[in-house]
C-alpha positions as CSV (number, residue, x, y, z in Angstrom):
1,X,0.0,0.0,0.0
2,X,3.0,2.5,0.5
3,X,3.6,2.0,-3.2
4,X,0.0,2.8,-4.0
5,X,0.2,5.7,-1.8
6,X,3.3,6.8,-3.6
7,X,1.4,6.8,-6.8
8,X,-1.1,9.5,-5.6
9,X,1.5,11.5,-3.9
10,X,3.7,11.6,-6.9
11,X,0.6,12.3,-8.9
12,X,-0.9,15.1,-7.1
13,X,2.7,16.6,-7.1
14,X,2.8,16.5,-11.0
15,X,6.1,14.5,-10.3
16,X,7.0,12.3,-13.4
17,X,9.9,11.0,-12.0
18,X,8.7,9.7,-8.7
19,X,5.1,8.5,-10.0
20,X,7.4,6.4,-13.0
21,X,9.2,5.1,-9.7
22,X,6.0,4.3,-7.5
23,X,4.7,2.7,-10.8
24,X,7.7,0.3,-10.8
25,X,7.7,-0.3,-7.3
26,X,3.7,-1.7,-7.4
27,X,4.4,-3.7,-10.1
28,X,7.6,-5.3,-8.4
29,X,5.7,-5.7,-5.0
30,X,2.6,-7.1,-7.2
31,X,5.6,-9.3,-8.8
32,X,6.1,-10.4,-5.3
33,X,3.0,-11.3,-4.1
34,X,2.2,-13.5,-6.8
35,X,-0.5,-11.0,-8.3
36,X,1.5,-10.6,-11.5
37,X,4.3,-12.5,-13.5
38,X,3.7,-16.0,-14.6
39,X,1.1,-18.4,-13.3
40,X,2.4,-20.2,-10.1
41,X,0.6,-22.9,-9.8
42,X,-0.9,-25.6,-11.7
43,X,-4.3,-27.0,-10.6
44,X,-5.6,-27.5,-14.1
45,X,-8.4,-25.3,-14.2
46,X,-8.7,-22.3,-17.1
47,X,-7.4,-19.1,-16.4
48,X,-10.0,-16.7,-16.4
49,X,-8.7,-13.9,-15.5
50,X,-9.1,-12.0,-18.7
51,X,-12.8,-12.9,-18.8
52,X,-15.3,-10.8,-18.5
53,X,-18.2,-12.1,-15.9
54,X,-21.2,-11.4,-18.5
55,X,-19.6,-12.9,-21.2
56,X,-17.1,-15.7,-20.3
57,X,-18.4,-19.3,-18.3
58,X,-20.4,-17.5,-15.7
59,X,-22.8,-15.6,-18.0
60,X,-25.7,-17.3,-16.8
61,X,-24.9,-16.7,-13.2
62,X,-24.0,-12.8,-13.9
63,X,-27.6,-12.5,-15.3
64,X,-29.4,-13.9,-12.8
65,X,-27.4,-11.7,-10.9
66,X,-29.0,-8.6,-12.5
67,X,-32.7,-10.1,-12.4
68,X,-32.7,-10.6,-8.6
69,X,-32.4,-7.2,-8.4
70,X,-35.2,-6.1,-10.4
C-alpha cells in the first residue's frame, strides 16, 4: 500500500519521476505477491482472468445476478 500511496502522492505533485518510480515499485511488489508475473501454480483449471463475468463461463450466473435485483 505505500507504493500505491506513492502513486497519488507523486501524482498530485505532478512529479514524473517519482510517480514512473512508484509505478515500478507496485508492479515489483505485485511481482512479489504473486499477483502478476507468470502463473504459479498448476491446478488445471482455465485461467480466467481475462474474462469478463457477462460474457465468459459465468454468463448465466451474472444474469441472474442482474434479475434478482429487479
Amino acid at each position: 500500500m505505500a507504493a500505491r500511496r506513492a502513486v497519488g502522492v507523486a501524482r498530485r505533485s505532478q512529479n514524473d519521476e517519482a510517480k514512473n518510480e512508484a509505478h515500478a515499485e507496485v508492479d515489483r511488489t505485485k511481482i512479489a505477491l504473486g499477483e502478476r508475473g507468470p502463473v504459479w501454480w498448476d491446478d488445471g483449471a482455465p485461467d480466467l482472468n481475462r474474462h469478463l463475468a457477462r460474457t465468459g463461463p459465468y454468463a448465466d450466473w451474472y444474469a441472474n445476478l442482474a434479475e434478482d435485483k429487479r
